[in-house]
N, C-alpha and C positions, 0 to 999 in steps of 0.2 A: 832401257827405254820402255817407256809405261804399254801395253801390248797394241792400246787403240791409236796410238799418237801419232802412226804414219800409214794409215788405212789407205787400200789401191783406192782409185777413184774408177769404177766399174758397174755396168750393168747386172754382173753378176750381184752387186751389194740389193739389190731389190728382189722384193716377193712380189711373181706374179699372180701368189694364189691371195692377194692383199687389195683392194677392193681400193679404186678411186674415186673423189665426189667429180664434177664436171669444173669447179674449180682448183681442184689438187690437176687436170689434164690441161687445164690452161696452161696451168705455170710452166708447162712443158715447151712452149710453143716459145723459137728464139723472140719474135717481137714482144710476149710477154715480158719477157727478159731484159728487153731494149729500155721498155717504159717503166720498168717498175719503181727505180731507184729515184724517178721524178713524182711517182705517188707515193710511196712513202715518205719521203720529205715530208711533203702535206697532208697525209692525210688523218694525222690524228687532231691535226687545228683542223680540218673539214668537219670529221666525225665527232668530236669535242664540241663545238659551238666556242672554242676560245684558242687563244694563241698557244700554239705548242709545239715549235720549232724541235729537229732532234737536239739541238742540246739541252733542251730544258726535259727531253727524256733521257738525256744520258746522265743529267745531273740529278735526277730524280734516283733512277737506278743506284748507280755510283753512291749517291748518299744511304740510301736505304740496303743495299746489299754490302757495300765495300768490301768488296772482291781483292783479297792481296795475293802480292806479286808471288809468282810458285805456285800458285792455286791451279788448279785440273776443270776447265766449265768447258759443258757440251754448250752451243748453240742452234736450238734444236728448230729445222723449220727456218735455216739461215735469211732464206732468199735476199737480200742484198748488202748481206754479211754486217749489220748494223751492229748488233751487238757482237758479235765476232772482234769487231773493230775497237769497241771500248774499251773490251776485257784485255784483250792484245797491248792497248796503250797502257793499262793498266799492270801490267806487268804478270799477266795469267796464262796459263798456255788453252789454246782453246783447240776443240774437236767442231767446227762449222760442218755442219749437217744439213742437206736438203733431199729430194728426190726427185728435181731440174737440176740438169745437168748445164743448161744453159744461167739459169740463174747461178750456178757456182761460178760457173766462170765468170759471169762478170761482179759475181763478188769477188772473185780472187783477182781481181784485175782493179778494183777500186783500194782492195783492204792488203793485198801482196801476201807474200809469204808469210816473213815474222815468226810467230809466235803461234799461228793458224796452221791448224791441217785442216785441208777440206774433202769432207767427206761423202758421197751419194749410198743415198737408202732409203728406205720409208720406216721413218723411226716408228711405226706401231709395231714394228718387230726388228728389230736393229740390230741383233743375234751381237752385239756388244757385251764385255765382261760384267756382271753384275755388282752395284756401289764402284762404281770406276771414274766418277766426279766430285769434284768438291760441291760444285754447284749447275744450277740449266738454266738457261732464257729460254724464253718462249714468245714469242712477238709475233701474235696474232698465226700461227699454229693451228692453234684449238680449235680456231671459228671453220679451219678448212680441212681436217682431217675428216679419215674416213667411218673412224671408230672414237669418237673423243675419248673414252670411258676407257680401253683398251691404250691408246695414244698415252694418260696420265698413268696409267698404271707402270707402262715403260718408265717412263722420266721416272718413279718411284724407285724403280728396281736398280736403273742405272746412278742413281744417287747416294752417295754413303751416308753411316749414320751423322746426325750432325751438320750434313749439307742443306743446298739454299735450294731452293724453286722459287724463278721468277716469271711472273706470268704478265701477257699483255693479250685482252681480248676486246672484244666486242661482246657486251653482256646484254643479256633478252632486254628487250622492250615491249613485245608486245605488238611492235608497228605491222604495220602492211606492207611495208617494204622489206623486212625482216622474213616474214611468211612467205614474200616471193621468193626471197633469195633459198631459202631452206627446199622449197621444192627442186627434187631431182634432176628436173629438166632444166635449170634454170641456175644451179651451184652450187644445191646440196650442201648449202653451209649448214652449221650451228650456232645457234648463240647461245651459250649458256646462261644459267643462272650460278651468280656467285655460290648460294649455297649447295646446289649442285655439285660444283667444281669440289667444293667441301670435303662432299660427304664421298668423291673417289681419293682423297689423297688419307685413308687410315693411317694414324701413326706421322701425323703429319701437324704442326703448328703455324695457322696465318697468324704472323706478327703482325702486319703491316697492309691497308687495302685502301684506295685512292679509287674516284668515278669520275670522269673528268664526259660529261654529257654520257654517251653510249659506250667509251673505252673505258675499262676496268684495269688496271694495276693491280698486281698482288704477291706478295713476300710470302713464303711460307718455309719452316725449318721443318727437318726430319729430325723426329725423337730419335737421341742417341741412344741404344739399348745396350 
C-alpha cells in the first residue's frame, strides 16, 4: 500500500507554526461547510459571466488531463470533494486534502469512501513523501492560501516526474473588488497572474490554458528528467 493512501484524519496533520489568511479560518466554521457545496455549483457561471455548470468543468478537466484508472491524484484544497469525486469515477485512487475538518466531512459524505482517502493538513507543508502523485487539482486553492508561492512549490515536490498540475483560479484583474478582498482584514486572498503562476512552477510545461471572465483553467506537465 502506497505510504500516503490511508493517512489518520487528525489535528495532529496541521502546522500551527503555518500562517492563515481570514478566508482559509472561514472554511473552518461548520456553517461554512453547510453552504459551500451550493456555491460552488455556481459559482464559476457567477464569476465567468457565462454558463458553467460542474459538468461542463468536469468535462473540461476529464478532456484536457485524462486521468487513467490506477492513476495516484492528490486533491489539493478538496473543500467539497468535487474533483475527488471525478477522478474516483474515473478510475484514480485519490488523496482528498483540506485543512477543514468540517469541509471533509461533508465531502466524505457526498463523494463516500471508494477510491478516496481523506485527508486533513495544510498542504503548504504537508510533510507527505516526495513525487508520490501522478497528478493534483487545484480548485481555487491558490486564491486562499496563505503563502501561494510556497503552496505551488509543494504541489511541485509532491508530484513525479512526468505528472499533471491542474489548476483552477481566479486570475488578477485589477478590480476594486479584488483589492478589497486581498486586504488582510477582509480575506487576505490572492489573485494571481497567470504569468506569475509561471514563473513558480521551474521545470514545469503549461500545455493547455483556458479564461473563462475572471476563472483561469490551466494544465501544466512536469519535465521528466
Amino acid at each position: 500500500m502506497n505510504p500516503v493512501s490511508s493517512p489518520r484524519q487528525s489535528q495532529e496533520n496541521l502546522n500551527p507554526e503555518l500562517g492563515l489568511t481570514p478566508a482559509q479560518r472561514s472554511n473552518l466554521w461548520p456553517m461554512t461547510a453547510l453552504g459551500y457545496a451550493a456555491w460552488r455549483a455556481r459559482s464559476i457561471t457567477w464569476l465567468s459571466g457565462q454558463p458553467f455548470p460542474l459538468e461542463r468543468e468536469a468535462k473540461l478537466f476529464l478532456g484536457l488531463c485524462r486521468p487513467r484508472p490506477g492513476e495516484f491524484w492528490l486533491d489539493a484544497g478538496t473543500s467539497t470533494g468535487f474533483y475527488a469525486g471525478v477522478l474516483a469515477r474515473a478510475g484514480c485512487r485519490v488523496l482528498a486534502a483540506d485543512l477543514s475538518a468540517p469541509m471533509l466531512a461533508g465531502a466524505r459524505r457526498r463523494e463516500g469512501e471508494g477510491n478516496i482517502d481523506w485527508y486533513l493538513t495544510n498542504l503548504e507543508a504537508s510533510g507527505l513523501p516526495e513525487a508520490s502523485f501522478d497528478g493534483v487539482t487545484v480548485g481555487a486553492t491558490l486564491n486562499e492560501t496563505h503563502d501561494p508561492a510556497r503552496f505551488l512549490a509543494e504541489m511541485s515536490r509532491l508530484t513525479r516526474p512526468g505528472g499533471q498540475l491542474w489548476l483552477m483560479y481566479l486570475g488578477r484583474t485589477g478590480g476594486p473588488l479584488q483589492r478589497l478582498l486581498s486586504l488582510p482584514a477582509l480575506g487576505g486572498l490572492t489573485f494571481p497572474d497567470p504569468a506569475w503562476v509561471a514563473r513558480q512552477l521551474p521545470g514545469w510545461t503549461r500545455t493547455d490554458w483556458l479564461r473563462a471572465g475572471a476563472v483561469v483553467f490551466e494544465r501544466y506537465v512536469k519535465v521528466a528528467t
